[in-house]
Backbone bond lengths (Angstrom), bond angles and torsions (degrees), N, CA, C in turn:
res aa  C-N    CA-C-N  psi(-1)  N-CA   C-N-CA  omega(-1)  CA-C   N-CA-C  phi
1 X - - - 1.424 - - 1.525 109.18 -
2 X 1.267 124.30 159.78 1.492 119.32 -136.95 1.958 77.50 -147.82
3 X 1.515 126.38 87.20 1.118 107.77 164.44 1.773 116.05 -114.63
4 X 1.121 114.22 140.89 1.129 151.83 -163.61 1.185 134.21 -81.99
5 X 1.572 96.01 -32.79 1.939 122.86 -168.09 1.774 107.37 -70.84
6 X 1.290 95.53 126.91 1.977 111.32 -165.12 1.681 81.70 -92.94
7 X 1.017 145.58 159.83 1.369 158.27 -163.21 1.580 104.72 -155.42
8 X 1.511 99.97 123.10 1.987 95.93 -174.34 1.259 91.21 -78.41
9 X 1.513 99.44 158.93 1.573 118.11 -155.44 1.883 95.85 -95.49
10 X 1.001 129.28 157.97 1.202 154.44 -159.13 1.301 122.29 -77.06
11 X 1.507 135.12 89.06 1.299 147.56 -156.67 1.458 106.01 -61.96
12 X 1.299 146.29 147.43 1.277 150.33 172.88 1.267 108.35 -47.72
13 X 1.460 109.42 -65.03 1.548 121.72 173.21 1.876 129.96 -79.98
14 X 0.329 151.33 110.81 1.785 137.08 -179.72 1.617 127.45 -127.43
15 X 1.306 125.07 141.87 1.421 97.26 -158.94 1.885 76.11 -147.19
16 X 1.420 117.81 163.44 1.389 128.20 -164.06 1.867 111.51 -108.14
17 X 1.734 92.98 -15.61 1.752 109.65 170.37 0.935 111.20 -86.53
18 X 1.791 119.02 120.64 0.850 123.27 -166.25 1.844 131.60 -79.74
19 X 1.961 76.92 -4.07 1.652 85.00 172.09 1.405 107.08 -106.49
20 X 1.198 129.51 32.07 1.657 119.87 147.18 1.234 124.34 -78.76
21 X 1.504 114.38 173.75 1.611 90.84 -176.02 1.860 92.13 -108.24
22 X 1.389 125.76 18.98 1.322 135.69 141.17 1.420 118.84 -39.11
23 X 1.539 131.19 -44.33 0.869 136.45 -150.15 1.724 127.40 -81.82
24 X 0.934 116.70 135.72 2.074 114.10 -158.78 1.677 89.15 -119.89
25 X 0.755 124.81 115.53 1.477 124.12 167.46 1.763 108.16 -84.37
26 X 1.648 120.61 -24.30 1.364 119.85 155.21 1.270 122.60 -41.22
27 X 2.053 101.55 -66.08 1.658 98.22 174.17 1.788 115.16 -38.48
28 X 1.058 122.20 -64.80 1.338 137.02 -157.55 1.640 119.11 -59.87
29 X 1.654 102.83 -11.66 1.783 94.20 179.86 1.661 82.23 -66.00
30 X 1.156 134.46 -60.66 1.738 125.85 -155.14 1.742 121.96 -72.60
31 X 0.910 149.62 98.48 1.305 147.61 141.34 1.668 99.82 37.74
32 X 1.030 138.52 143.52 1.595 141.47 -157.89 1.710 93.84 -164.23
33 X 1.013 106.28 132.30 1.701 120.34 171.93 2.044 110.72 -138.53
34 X 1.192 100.51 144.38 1.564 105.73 -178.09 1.065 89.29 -122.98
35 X 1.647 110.67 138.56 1.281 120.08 110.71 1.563 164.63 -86.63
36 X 1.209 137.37 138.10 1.256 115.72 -173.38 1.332 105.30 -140.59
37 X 1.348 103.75 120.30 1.753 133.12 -152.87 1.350 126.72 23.51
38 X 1.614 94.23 79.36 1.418 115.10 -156.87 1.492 142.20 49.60
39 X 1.767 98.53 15.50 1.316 99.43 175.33 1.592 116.31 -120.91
40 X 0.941 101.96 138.22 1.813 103.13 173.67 1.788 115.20 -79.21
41 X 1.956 82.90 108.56 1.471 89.95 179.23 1.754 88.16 -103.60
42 X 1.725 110.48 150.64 1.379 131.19 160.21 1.713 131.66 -98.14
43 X 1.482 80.41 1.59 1.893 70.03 -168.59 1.803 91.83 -112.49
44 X 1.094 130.05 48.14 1.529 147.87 -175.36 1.767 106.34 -66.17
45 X 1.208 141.04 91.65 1.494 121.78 163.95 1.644 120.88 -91.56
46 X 1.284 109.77 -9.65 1.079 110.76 159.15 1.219 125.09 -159.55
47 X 1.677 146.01 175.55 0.932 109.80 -155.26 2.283 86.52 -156.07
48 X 1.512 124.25 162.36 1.453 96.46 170.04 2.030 80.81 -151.24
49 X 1.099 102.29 127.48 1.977 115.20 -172.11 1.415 91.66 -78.53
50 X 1.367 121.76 -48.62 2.091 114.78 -162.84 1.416 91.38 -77.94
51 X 1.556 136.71 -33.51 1.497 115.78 -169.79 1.419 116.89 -103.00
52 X 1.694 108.33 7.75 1.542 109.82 166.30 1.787 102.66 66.86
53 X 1.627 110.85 62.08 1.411 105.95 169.00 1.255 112.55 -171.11
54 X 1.544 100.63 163.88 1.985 89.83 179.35 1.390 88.99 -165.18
55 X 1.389 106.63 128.08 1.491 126.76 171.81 1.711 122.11 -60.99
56 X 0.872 162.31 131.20 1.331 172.93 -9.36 1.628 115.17 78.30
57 X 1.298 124.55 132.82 1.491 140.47 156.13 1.536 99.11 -38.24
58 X 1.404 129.70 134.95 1.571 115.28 157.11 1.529 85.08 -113.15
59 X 1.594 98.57 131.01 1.127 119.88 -157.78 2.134 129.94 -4.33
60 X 1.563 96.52 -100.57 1.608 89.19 -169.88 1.541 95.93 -93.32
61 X 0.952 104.85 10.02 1.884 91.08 -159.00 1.327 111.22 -87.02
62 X 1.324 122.85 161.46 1.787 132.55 -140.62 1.441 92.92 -143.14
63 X 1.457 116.37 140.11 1.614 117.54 166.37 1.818 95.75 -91.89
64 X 1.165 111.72 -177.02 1.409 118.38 -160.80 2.301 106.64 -92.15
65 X 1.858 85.57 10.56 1.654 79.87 155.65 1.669 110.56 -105.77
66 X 1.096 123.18 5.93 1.704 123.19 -144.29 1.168 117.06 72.45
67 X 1.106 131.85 32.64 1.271 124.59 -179.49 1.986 104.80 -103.71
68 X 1.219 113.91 151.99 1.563 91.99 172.65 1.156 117.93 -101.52
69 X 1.725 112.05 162.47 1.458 103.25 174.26 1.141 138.62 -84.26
70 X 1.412 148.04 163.73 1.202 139.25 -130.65 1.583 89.57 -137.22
71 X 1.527 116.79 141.77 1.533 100.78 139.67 1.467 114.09 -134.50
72 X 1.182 121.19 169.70 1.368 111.48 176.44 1.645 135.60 -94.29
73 X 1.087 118.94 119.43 1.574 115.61 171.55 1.276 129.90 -70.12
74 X 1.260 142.98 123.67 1.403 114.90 -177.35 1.960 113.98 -113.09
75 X 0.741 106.61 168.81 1.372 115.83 -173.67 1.611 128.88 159.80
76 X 1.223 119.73 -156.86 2.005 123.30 168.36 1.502 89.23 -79.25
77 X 1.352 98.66 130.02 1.382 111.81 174.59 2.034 103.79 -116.35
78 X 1.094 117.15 116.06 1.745 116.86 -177.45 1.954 86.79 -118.09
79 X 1.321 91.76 130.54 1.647 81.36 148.86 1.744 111.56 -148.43
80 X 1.236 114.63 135.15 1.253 144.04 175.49 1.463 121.23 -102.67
81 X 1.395 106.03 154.85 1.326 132.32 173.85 1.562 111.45 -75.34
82 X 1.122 111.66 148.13 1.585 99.54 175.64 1.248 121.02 -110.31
């Protein structure tokens, strides 16, 4: 199989809300996977490679727009295409 597909290259910062100004709608036509220190986390909403971190849901809890709250993990942040 002979694929072809050029993939935009990977913003420092990246975030999955589409009202940040984080947000790449390029990255996002393709499937996106993180890692963080060698492990594949999925529940990623945002993510920053130079400051070694990526925010996460903490669990059910909601700020007073519905939005959930976030906390941050830090570590090697890689993220790839799948």
């Amino acid at each position: 199989m002979n694929d072809t597909t050029t993939f935009p290259p990977f913003p420092d910062r990246l975030s999955v809300d589409p009202r940040s100004p984080y947000y790449s709608a390029a990255v996002f036509e393709h499937e996106v996977g993180i890692n963080l220190n060698g492990k594949e986390r999925l529940e990623v909403e945002e993510y920053c490679i130079s400051e070694g971190w990526i925010k996460v849901p903490a669990g059910k809890a909601v700020d007073r727009k519905g939005q959930p709250l976030m906390i941050k993990v830090k570590g090697t942040v890689v993220p790839f295409y799948r």
